[in-house]
N, C-alpha and C positions, 0 to 999 in steps of 0.2 A: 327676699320675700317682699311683695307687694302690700301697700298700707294696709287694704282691707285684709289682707290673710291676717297679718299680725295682730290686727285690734280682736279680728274672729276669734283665732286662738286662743287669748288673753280673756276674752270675753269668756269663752269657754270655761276655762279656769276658773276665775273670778266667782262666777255663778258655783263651781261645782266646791268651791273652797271657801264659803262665805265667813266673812271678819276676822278675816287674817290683817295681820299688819304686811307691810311691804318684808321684812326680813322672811317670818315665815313663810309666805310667798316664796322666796327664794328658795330658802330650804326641802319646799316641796314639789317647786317645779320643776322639771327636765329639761324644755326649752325659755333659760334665762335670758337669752340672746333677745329672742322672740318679747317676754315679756316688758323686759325694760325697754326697747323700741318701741312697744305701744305705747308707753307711760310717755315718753318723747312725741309720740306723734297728738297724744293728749294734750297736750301743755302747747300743741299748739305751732313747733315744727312741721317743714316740711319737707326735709331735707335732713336724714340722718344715715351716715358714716360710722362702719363699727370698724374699728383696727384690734386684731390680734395678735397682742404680744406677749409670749408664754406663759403665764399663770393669769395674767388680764385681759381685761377688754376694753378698749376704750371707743366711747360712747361720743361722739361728735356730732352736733344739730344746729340748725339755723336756718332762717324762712327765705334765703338765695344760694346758691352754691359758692358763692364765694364769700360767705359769711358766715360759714361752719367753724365753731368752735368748742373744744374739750367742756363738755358738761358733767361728765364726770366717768370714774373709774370702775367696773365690779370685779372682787380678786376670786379667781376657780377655785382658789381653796377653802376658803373661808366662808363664800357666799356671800361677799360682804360689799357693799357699794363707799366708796369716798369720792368726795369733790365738794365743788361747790353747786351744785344742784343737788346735791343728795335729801337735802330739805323738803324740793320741792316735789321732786318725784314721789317720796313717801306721802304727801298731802295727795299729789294726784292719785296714786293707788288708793287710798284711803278714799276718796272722792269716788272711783271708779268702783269700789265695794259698796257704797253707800246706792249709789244708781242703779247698778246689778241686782241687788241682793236685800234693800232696806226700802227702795222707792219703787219698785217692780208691784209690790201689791196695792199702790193709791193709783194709778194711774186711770182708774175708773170712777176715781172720786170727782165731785166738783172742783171746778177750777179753783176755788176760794178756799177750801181745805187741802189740797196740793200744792198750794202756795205755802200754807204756812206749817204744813208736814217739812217741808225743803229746808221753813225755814229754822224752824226748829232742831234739826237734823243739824243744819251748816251751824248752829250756833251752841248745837252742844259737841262739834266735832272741834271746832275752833277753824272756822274756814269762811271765809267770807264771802258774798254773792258773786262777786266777780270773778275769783278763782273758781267758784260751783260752774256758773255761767261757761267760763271760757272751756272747761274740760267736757259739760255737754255738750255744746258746742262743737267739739272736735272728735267725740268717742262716738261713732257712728261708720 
């Protein structure tokens, strides 16, 4: 599936599921595959590799083709993501619920109170500009 399907899909959700955390996300979605490659192409990859190996999925990304590596695991049974990205995709889910679903109604404010809606948001989520920044930047 092509980046734009997948962020569409994801996007979809997101909106119709607002302020879930990344887990219940999972639990309620049908295409996982789907979601967690957006959260990857969020953060800024461009280049993402899913391998299917019996109860798991592993989740492979990096901004060249020869620079893909394991970012992390989700298991079919449990819904459950491990690795060592697992941190960070839950911030970008989090980040991508905040944009969908929390910053969707100021976007007709002035720009001086959309600044500091954002920033107040990113500082009681515990997230910081640059990571807000880089995930708008790519969720599109």
């Amino acid at each position: 599936m092509k980046r734009g399907e997948v962020i569409y899909k994801t996007k979809s959700f997101v909106i119709a599921n607002p302020g879930k955390q990344l887990s219940e996300a999972l639990n309620n979605s049908k295409e996982n595959e789907v979601l967690l490659s957006s959260l990857l192409y969020a953060s800024g990859f461009s280049y993402i590799n899913i391998e299917n190996k019996g109860g798991k999925v592993v989740f492979l990304a990096g901004n060249s083709k020869v620079d893909i590596t394991e970012k992390f695991i989700f298991h079919k049974n449990n819904k459950e993501v491990t690795g060592l990205y697992k941190a960070e995709i839950n911030q970008v889910y989090a980040i991508i619920d905040m944009i969908e679903n929390r910053l969707a109604s100021i976007m007709m404010y002035p720009m001086d109170m959309r600044i500091n809606r954002i920033s107040m948001l990113c500082e009681e989520m515990g997230v910081n500009s640059i990571d807000y920044e880089k995930v708008l930047r790519n969720w599109n």
